[in-house]
NUKOL-28025 format. One record per residue (C-alpha): x negated, y, z; residue in three letters. Coordinates in steps of 0.001 Angstrom, whole numbers, padded with zeros to 6 digits, always signed. Layout:
BEGIN
XYZala...
//
This chain:
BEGIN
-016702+012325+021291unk-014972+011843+024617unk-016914+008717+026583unk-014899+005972+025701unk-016258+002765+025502unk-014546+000119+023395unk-013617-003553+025073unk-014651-005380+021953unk-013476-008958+023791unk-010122-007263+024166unk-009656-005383+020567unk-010570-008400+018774unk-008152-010549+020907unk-005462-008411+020179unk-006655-008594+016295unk-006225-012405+016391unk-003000-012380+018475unk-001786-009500+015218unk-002809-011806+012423unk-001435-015325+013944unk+002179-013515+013591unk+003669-014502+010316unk+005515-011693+009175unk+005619-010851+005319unk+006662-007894+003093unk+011010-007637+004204unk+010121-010443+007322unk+008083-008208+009514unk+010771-008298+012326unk+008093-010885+014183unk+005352-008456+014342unk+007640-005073+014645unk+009287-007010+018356unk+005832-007736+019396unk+004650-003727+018929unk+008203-002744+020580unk+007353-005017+023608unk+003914-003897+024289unk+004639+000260+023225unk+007944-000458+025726unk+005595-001870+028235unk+003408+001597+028541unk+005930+003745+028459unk+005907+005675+025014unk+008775+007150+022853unk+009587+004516+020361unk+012124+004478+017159unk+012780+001701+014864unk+013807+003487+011690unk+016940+002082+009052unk+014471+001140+006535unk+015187-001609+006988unk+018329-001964+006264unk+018256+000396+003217unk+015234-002471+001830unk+017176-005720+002511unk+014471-006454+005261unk+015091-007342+008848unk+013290-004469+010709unk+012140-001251+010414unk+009365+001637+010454unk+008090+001783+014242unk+007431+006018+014735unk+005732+006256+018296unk+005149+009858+019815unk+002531+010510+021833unk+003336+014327+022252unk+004802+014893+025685unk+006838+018295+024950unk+004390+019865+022514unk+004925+019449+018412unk+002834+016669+017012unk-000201+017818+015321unk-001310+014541+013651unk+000408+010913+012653unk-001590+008317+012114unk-000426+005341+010113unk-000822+001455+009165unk+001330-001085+007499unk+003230-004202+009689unk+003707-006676+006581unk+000840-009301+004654unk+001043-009833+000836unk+000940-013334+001689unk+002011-015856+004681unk-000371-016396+007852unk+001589-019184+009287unk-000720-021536+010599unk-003826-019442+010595unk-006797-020807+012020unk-009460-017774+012415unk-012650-018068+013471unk-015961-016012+014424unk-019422-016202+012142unk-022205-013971+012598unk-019839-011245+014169unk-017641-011670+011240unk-014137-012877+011474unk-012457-015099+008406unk-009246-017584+008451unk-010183-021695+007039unk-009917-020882+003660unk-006782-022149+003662unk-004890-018934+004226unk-005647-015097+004100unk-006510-013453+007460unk-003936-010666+007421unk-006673-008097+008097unk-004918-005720+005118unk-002787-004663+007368unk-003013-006399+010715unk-006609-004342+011502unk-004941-001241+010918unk-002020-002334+013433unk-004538-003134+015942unk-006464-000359+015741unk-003683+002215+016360unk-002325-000145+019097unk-005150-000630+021073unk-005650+003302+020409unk-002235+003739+022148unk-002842+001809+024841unk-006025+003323+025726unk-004367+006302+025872unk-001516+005255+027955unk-003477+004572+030288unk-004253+008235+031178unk-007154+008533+031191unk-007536+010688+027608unk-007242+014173+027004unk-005761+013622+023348unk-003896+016120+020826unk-000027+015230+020700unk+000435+013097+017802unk+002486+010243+016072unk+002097+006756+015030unk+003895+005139+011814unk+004275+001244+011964unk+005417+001152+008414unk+006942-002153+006853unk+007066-003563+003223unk+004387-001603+001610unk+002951-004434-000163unk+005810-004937-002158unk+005692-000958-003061unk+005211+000877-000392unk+008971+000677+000400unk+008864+001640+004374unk+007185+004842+003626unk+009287+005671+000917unk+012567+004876+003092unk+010931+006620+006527unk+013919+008638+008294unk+011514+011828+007566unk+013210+014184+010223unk+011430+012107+012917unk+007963+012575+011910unk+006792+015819+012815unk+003137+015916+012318unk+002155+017660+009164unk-000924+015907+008323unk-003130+012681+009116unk-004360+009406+008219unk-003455+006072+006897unk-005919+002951+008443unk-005196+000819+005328unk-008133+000942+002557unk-010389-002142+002334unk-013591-000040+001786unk-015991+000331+004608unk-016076+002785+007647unk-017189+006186+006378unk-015561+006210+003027unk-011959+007799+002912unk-009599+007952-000697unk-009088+011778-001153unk-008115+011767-005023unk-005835+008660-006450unk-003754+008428-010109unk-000332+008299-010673unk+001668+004864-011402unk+004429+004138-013144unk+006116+001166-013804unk+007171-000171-017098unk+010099-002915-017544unk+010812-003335-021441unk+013466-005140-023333unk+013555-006202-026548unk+016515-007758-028680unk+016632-009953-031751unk+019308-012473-032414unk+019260-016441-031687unk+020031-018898-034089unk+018549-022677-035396unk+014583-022011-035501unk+015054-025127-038544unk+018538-025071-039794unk+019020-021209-040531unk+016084-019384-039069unk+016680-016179-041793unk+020033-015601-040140unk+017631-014670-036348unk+016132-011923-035791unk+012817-013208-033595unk+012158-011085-030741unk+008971-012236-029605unk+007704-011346-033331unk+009465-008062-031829unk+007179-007738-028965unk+003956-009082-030458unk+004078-005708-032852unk+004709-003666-029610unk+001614-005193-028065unk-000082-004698-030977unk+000284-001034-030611unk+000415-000282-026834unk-002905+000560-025697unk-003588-002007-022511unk-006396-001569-020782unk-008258+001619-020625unk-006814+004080-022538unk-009468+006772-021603unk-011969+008186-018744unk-008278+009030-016117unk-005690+006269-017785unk-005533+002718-017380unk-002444+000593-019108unk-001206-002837-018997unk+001374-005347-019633unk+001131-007947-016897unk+004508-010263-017136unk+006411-011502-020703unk+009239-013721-020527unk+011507-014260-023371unk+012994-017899-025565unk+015050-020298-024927unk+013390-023634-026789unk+011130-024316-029774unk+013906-025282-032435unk+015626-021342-031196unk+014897-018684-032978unk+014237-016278-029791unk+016610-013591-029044unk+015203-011519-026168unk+011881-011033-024904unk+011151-008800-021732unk+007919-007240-020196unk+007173-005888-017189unk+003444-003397-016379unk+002366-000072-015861unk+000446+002671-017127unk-001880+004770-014284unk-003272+008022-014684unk-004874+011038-013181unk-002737+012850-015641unk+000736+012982-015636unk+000642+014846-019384unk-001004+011552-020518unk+001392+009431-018956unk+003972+011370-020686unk+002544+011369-023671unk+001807+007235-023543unk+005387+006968-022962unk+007238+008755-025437unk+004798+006839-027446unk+006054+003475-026723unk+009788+004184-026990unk+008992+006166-030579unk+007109+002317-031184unk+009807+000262-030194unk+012649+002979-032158unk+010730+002144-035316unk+009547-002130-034376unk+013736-002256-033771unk+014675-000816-036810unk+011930-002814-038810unk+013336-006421-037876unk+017057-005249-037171unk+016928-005490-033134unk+017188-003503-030100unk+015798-002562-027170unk+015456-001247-023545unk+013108+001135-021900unk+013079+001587-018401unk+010296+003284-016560unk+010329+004538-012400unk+007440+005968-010456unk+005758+003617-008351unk+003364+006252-006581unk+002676+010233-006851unk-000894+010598-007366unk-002652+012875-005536unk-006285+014950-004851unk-006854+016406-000730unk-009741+019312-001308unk-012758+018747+000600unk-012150+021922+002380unk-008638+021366+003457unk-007960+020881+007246unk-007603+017070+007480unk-010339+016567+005687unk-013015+018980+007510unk-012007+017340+010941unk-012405+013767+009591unk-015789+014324+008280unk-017031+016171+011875unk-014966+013215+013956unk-016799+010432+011694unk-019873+012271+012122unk-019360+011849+015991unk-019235+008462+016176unk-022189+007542+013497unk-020486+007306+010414unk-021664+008934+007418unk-018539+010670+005509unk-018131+009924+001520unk-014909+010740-000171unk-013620+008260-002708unk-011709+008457-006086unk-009695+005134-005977unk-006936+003162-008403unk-004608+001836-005721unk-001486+002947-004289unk-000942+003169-000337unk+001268+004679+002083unk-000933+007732+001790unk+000662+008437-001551unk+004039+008423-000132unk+003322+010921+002746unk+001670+013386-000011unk+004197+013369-002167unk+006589+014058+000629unk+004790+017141+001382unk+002784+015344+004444unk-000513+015380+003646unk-002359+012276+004223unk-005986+010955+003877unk-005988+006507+003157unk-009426+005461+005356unk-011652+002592+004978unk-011230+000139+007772unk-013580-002178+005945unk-010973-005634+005968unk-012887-006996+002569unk-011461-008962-000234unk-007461-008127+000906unk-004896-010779-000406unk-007496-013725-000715unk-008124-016552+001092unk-011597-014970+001131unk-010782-012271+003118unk-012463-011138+006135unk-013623-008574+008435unk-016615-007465+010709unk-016653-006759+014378unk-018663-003802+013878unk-016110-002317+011757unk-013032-003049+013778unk-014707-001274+016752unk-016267+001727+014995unk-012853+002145+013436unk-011040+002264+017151unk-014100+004801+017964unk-012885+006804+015178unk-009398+007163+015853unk-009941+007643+019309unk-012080+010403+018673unk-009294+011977+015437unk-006832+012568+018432unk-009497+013612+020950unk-007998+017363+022200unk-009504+020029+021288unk
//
């Protein structure tokens, strides 16, 4: 690995100064002005995309090239917005550990990431670095479905291949295999009238989706599927018979035959549960994320195990449930490896992340773009 030392005092103050901006999924503008400034400051190409326009957000993807006039062999990538709100964050330091009050999340899903890659950028800036040309992707809203990656303006990324800084599993492992989702939003349709005057003249649609439930496999469905049914709504008051009931979830698989199959399933259940009680109903269903499986002997994946090998870490590929920006860059023909970056229990007030981990992970990228 090239001799680059990392200023710990300096990456974690830039951490803390990331994670004090408050800057949700659609309200990252906050955070994306603050990378703009500093990338501005040094020098680099940067683009704000449209995304966020075409999202209802207020800013966009941040692509920064680091190629001078040679194509971009590698993009590196990590997310701008938190699931929840960091206003009024008070962090502190434990043991070489670094946690919010309780009273808020830290932000380290995505904010380490962001650091990372901006203190990597700024290192090299400074000139000092023989690197490969490559890209950085500031994306925005992918908590709320990985919405900035899906809405990227494509035709300014040039790098075929790289790596996402986003998973919350420590340094070393990396997510090389991940399962399809697909999102579920059901209707059903009975007909209102007086639950204690007339209730034969209704038609009781939560009766309607109880029977659904009953035959909708949720939970694990078998060794690659997983199923669920995670929001009902539906009635009006106790005394009305109900007319509609709707449900919202999701079915995930390493198999797309058995998604297809659990599908055609449920709308054959709810043909037969409608024309049973004498309702109706809706099926709607959209992909959330394209799984996807990297082979251990393609390209990105051989040079991440020798770079993590360089600087101490032992490489272990991971079969993992979630969805990331990863899965948006494979299944737009860019392939894309999620790493850990070790930022523990994301999205609770819990949360937290080591020293150790933020630096090793600034080692590692550092030494992913190191030139041949």
């Amino acid at each position: 690995m090239m001799g680059i030392s990392i200023d710990q005092d300096k990456l974690v103050d830039l951490f803390l100064q990331l994670v004090r901006i408050n800057a949700t999924s659609r309200q990252e503008k906050p955070v994306v002005d603050f990378l703009k400034q500093r990338l501005t400051a040094l020098g680099v190409s940067v683009y704000e995309d449209h995304a966020g326009a075409q999202i209802g957000g207020n800013a966009g993807n941040l692509l920064v090239s680091l190629n001078g006039d040679r194509p971009a062999e590698l993009f590196l990538c990590a997310h701008t917005d938190t699931v929840r709100p960091t206003e009024h964050l008070k962090p502190h330091i434990t043991d070489g550990v670094i946690r919010s009050d309780g009273t808020t999340i830290l932000g380290a899903d995505n904010r380490a990431g962001v650091a990372i890659l901006l203190y990597l950028i700024e290192t090299i800036a400074g000139g000092n670095v023989r690197h490969r040309p490559f890209e950085v992707a500031f994306t925005v809203a992918e908590e709320i479905g990985l919405l900035g990656a899906a809405n990227l303006e494509w035709n300014k990324l040039q790098a075929p291949s790289g790596y996402v800084f986003d998973s919350s599993l420590p340094p070393g492992n990396y997510i090389s295999v991940t399962p399809t989702a697909v999102e579920l939003h059901i209707r059903v349709f009975g007909k209102p009238a007086h639950a204690g005057v007339a209730p034969e003249k209704g038609v009781n649609a939560v009766s309607m989706a109880a029977e659904m439930l009953t035959r909708f496999p949720v939970g694990r469905v078998d060794e690659q599927t997983v199923a669920n049914i995670g929001v009902i709504q539906g009635g009006e008051a106790t005394n009305v018979v109900p007319g509609q009931v709707e449900m919202r979830g999701e079915i995930r698989s390493f198999s797309e035959a058995t998604i297809e199959r659990l599908l055609q399933q449920l709308d054959a259940d709810l043909q037969a549960i409608s024309q049973k009680y004498g309702g109706s109903y809706e099926l709607h269903h959209r992909l959330h994320f394209q799984g996807f499986k990297i082979p251990e002997d393609h390209f990105i994946t051989r040079h991440l195990k020798s770079k993590m090998a360089e600087v101490g870490l032992t490489p272990a590929g991971q079969v993992y449930h979630g969805g990331s920006d990863a899965n948006v860059f494979n299944a737009r023909g860019r392939t894309a490896i999620n790493l850990g970056i070790g930022a523990r229990n994301p999205h609770g007030n819990d949360e937290h992340i080591a020293i150790g981990d933020l630096v090793k992970m600034t080692e590692l990228a550092l030494a992913l773009v190191e030139a041949a």
